[in-house]
N, C-alpha and C positions, 0 to 999 in steps of 0.2 A: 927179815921183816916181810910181810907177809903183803898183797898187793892191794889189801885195802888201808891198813895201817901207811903202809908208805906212799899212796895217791892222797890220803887225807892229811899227810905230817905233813906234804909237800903244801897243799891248801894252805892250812895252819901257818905255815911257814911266810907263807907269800906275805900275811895278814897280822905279820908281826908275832902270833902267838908258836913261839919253838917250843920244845921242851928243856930247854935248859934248867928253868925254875920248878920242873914239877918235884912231888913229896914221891918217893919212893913208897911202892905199894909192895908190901910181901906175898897178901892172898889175895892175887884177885878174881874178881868174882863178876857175874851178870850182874848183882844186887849191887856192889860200890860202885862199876859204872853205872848203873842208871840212876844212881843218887848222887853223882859228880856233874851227870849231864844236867838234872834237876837244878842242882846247882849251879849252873855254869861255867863251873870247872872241867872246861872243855879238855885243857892240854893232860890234866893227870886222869880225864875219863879216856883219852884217847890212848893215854900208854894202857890201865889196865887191857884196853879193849884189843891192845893190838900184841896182847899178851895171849890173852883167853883166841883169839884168833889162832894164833901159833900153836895152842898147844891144846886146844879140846873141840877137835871139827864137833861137838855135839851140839856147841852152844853160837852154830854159824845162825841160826834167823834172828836169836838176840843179836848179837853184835852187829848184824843186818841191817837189824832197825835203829839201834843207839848209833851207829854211823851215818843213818840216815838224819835221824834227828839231828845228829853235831853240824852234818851241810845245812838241814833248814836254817838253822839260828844262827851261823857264817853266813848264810844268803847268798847258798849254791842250790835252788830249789832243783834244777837239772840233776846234777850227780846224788843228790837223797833220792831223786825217784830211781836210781839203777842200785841200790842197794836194798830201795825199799823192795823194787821187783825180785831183788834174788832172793832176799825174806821171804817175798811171799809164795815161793815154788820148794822154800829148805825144810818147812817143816809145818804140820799143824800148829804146834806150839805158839802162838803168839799171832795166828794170820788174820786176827784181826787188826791189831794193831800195825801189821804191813800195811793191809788195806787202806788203813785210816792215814798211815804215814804218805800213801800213792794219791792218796783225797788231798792231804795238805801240800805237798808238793805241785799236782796238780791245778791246784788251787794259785797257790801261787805266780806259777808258771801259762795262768791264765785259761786253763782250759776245762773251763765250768763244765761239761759236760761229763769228762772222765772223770772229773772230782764227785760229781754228783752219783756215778756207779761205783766208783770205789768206798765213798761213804758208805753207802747202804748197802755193800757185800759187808763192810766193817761190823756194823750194827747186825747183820743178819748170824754175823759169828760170833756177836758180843755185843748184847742188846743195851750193855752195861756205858759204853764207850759214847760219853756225854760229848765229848769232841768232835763225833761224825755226825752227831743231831748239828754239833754249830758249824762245822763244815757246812752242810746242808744249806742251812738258815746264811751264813754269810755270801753263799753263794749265789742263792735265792737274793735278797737284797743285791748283790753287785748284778743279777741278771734285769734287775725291774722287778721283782716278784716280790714284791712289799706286802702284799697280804699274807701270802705264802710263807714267807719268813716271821711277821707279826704272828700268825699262829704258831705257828712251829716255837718259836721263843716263849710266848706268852703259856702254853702247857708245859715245857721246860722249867719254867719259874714256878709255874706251879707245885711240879714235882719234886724239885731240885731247890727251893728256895734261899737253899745255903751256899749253894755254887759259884763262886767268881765269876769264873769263868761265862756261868748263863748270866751274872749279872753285868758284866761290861759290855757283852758280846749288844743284847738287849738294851743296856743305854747308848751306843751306839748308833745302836739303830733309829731308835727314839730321837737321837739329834739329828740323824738325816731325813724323817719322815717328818718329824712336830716339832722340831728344834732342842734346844740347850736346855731351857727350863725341863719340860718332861725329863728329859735325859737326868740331870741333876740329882731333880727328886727320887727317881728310883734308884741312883749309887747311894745319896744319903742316908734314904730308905735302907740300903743295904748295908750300908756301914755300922748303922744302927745294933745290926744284929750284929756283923760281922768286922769289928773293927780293926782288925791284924790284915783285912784282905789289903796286900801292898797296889797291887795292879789294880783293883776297883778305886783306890785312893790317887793313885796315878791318873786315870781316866776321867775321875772328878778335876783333877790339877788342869788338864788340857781345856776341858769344857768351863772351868769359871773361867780360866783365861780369855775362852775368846767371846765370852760375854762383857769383858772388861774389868772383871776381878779380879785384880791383880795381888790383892793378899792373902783374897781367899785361895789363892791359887798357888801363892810361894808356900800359906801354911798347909796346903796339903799337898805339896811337894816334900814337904821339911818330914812330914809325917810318912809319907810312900817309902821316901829314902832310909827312912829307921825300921820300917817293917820289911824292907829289902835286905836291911844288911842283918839284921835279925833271922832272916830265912836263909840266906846263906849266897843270895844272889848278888852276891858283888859287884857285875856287869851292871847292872838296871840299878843299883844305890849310884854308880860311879854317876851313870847318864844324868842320873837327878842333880848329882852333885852340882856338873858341868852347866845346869840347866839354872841352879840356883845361882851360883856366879854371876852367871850372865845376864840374871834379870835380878841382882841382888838390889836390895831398895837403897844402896850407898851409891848407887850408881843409877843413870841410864837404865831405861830397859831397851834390851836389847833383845832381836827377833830370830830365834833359829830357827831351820831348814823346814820350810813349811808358812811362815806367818808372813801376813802381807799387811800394810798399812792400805787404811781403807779409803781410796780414792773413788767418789759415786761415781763421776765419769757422768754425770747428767745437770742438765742444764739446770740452772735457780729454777725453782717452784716446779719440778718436774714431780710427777706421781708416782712416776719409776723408778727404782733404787735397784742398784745390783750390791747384792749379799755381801754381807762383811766378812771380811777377809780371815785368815789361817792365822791360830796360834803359835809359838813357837814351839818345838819338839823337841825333845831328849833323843840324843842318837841311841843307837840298839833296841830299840820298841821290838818287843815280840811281837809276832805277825799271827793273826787270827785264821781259822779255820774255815770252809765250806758244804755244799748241799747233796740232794740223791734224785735218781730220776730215768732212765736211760734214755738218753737222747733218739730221733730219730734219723736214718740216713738224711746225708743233706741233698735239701730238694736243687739244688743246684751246684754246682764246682765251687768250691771257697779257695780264693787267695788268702794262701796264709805267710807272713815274714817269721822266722824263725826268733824266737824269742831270746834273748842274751841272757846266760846265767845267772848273772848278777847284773841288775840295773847300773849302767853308765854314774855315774857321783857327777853332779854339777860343780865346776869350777870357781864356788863361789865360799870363803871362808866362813867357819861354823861361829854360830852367833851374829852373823850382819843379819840387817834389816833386809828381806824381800816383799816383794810384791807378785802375787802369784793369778795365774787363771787359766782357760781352757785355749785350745784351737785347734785346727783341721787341716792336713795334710794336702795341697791341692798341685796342679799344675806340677807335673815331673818331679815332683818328687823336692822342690827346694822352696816353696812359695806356703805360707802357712797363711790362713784367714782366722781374725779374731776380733775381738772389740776392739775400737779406740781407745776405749776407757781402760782396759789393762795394761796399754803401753805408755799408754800418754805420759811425758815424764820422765821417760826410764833411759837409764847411760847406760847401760851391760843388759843384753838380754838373750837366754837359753832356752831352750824349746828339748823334753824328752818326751819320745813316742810310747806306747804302750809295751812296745819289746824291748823298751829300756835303752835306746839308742840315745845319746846326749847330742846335741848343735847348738852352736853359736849363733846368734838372730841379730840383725838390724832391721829396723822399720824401715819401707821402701816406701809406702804414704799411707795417709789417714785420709778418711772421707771427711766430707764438709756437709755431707748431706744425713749418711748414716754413720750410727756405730761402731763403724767396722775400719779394720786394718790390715794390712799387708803386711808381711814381715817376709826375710829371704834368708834361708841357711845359709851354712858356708859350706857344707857341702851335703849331695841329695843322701833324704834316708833309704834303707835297703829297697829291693823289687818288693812292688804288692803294696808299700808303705804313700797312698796316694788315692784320693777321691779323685776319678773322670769328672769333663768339666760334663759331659753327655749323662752324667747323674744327678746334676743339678738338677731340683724341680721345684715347681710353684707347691707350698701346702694348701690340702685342700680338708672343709670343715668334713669332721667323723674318720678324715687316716690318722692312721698309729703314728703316733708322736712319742720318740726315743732321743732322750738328750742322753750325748755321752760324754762324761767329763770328767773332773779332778776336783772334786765339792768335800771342804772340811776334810784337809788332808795330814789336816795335824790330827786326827782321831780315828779315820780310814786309812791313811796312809796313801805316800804318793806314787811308788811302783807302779800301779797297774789305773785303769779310770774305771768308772763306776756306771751304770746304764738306771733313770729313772723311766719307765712307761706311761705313758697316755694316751690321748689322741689328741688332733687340731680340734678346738673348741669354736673356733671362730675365723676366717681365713680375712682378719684385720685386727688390727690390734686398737689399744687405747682411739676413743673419739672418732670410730672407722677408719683409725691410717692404716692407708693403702700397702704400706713400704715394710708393717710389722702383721702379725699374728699371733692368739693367743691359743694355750695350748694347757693341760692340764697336770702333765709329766712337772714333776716335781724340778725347782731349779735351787741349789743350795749353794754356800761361800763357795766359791773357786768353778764354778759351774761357768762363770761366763765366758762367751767367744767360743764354748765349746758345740760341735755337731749336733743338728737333731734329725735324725733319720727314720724314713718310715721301714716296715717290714720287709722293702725290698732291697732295703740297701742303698734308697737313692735321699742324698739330701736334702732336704726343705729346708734346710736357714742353719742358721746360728741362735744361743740362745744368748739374751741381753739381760734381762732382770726379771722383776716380778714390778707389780703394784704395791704401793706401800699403804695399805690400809688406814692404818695412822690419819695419813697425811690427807686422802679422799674422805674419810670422816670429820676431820678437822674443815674441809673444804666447802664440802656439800653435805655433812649428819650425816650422809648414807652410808650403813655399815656392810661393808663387804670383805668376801674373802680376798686373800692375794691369788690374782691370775699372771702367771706365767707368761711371759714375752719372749718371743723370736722375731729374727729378722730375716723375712724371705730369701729363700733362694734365689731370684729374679733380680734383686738387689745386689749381692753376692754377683751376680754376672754383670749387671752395670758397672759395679767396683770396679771387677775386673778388666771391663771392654769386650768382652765376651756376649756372642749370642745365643740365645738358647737352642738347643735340639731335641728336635721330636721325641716326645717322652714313651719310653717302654716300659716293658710290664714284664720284667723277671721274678721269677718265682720267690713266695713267702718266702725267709727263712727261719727256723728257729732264734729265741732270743741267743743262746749257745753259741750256733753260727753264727748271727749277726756281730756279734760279742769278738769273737774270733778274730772274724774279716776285718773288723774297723781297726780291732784293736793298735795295730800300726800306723792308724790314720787319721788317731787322737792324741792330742799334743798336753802335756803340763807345760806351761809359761813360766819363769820364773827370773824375774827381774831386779835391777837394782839402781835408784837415782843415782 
């Protein structure tokens, strides 16, 4: 056996899938595996693949890439990038789609900027390759580049009007810049035409969900699952199946990995409301692609924690009720800061880093004054996985305001956190308090407690909620938009007991970098009454 066949049987194996059950193939070929991987008939695309391995070195950057692909969708995005890289040095034949397998990989693996030049060597080899345009565009959105990616999709669609894949990618998006409704309407829209797409039918399922449609949402579950097993995807009809069970209308509904019941965390008659909470998920969600660009050197030394191949699993049984939200790495590496309002409540609570590291959390206290909480691992995450308290800083009106968090993670996914851009609009919040700030960077479900940081890396607060329009209309007729809340830095240090230190001025860094740096030092919360 040959030493990629037997490093991926051994994977497989780990993961439950052997080959014991697979179908005997007589002729195999590049063409039945890449239509078994389509399938998700991992285990009998793995023996062709590690046949044709054996016995035709001509056909080594295929089999390159189709090994590569089988680790993505196991969710080994590390070992797909070292096959994808031998792909792309074995042969012209196919080097786009290496490129584009080193984009999704890298994408996953968090590192926007390599993704962003692997995409666009993809597309420079194969202009054809719609997936390194959504690499791009996903990328662009997880960096803060919302306009960026709003264009890049919105000429996609144009082009491509029949595409799935531009169409999920694109309501997607639409839910985390304008919300659910937009999003909605343009799967509907697309169903319209296209009514077999299973994965745009799926994406509809999670988005009326967390609007509170719950029928609308089991029947196009009922419908995803029939276009699934119809295309041959057995894995994604199972997920549905699992998912229909578990919120079947004879029963309870019950919330998978991802959905939080929606606790405001704000006082009667508050104007403030933090975002409603996460759908429940079907496990095995394929994972979306990323953006182009080349980065520039970083203007200063980045601390980076090395990323876990596959995200840690929280220890929390599939189908319970959670409750989910952001937070920030501080104090040695064991002391996380977040809203009150996330924990309040909570009997079991888990905290994973952006490297996919998983901890066990208890609340050590809650303020009386502000929205914020303490929580303590049980034990510290990697080096580098930690905000200085000497980064802490007041926001001041007109700096770049960067919330980093876990928003709408039944539709994004919760691996990795997501960065919205803005600036401080105002260095006070609601009725000029002192204690909050408002800011224009976008704040969505699962956003709160999480960092907002300016360009240099140093923190100014936490983010808490938005305005609820509604409710200021209903109050005072005056109609306005929802502005975005944070809670000081300087607060954040009283929390803690901590004084503040003379504030420095290190260099810009790219969104890329910043991306990078923090990425360790942003928390998903994930709890249970």
């Amino acid at each position: 056996m040959s030493r990629t066949a037997r490093t991926l049987g051994a994977a497989l194996c780990a993961l439950g899938l052997g080959f014991s059950a697979m179908a005997e193939v007589t002729q195999p070929s590049l063409e039945l595996a890449r239509g078994l991987v389509d399938a998700e008939r991992y285990e009998e695309a793995v023996s062709v693949l590690r046949r044709l391995d054996a016995e035709d070195a001509g056909a080594a950057s295929g089999v390159g890439i189709l090994m590569g692909r089988v680790y993505l969708a196991i969710g080994k995005p590390a070992k797909a990038l070292g096959y994808f890289e031998d792909a792309s040095f074995s042969s012209l034949d196919g080097e786009g789609e290496a490129y584009l397998g080193l984009a999704e990989a890298e994408l996953a693996l968090g590192d926007l900027g390599k993704a962003r030049r692997n995409a666009a060597l993809a597309l420079r080899t194969d202009p054809d390759l719609v997936a390194a345009h959504l690499v791009i565009a996903r990328a662009d959105q997880r960096a803060g580049r919302a306009a960026d990616a709003f264009a890049r999709l919105r000429k996609l669609r144009g082009e491509r009007e029949d595409s799935e894949d531009v169409a999920v990618v694109m309501a997607r998006f639409l839910a985390s810049t304008e919300g659910a409704g937009p999003a909605i309407v343009e799967l509907e829209g697309f169903l319209k035409r296209v009514p077999e797409a299973a994965g745009a039918r799926d994406a509809l399922r999670r988005l009326l969900w967390s609007i509170g449609d719950r029928d609308g949402a089991i029947v196009a579950a009922k419908s995803a699952e029939a276009s699934y097993r119809r295309r041959g995807q057995i894995g994604r009809a199972e997920a549905l199946s699992s998912w229909l069970k578990a919120v079947s209308p004879a029963a309870p509904v019950k919330a998978g990995p991802g959905e939080a019941t929606e606790p405001t965390g704000e006082p009667a008659g508050s104007a403030v409301r933090e975002p409603p909470r996460e759908p429940p998920s079907p496990r095995a969600q394929p994972r979306a692609p990323v953006e182009s660009s080349p980065a520039p050197p970083p203007a200063r030394k980045i601390t980076r924690s090395a990323a876990l191949d596959r995200p840690e699993p929280f220890p929390i049984e599939p189908g319970s009720p959670i409750l989910t939200g952001s937070g920030v790495v501080m104090e040695g590496g064991r002391s996380i800061v977040t809203n009150r309002h996330v924990v309040e409540g909570i009997s079991a609570l888990y905290v994973r880093n952006g490297t996919g590291h998983v901890r066990k959390a208890r609340v050590v206290k809650m303020s009386s004054d502000d929205d914020l909480a303490l929580l303590e691992i049980d034990k510290p995450f990697p080096e580098g996985a930690v905000v200085p308290l000497s980064d802490v800083v007041q926001p001041v009106a007109g700096r770049a305001a960067i919330v980093m968090g876990y928003p709408m993670i039944g539709l994004l996914g919760d691996e990795q956190p997501a960065l919205t851009e803005g600036i401080v609009a105002k260095a006070a919040g609601l009725a000029n308090d002192p204690n909050t700030f408002q800011l224009t960077s976008k704040i969505n479900k699962g956003n709160s407690g999480g960092p907002v940081f300016d360009k240099r890396g140093r923190l100014l607060g936490v983010a808490v909620g938005k305005t609820d329009s509604a409710k200021v209309y209903e109050r005072t007729g005056a109609l306005v938009e929802d502005m975005n809340i944070g809670i000081k830095g300087g607060r954040i240090l009283v929390f803690l007991g901590k004084k503040p230190s003379p504030e420095t001025e290190p260099p810009e860094m790219s969104l890329e970098d910043l991306y990078r740096e923090m990425l360790p030092r942003s928390v998903l919360i994930v709890g249970q009454r």
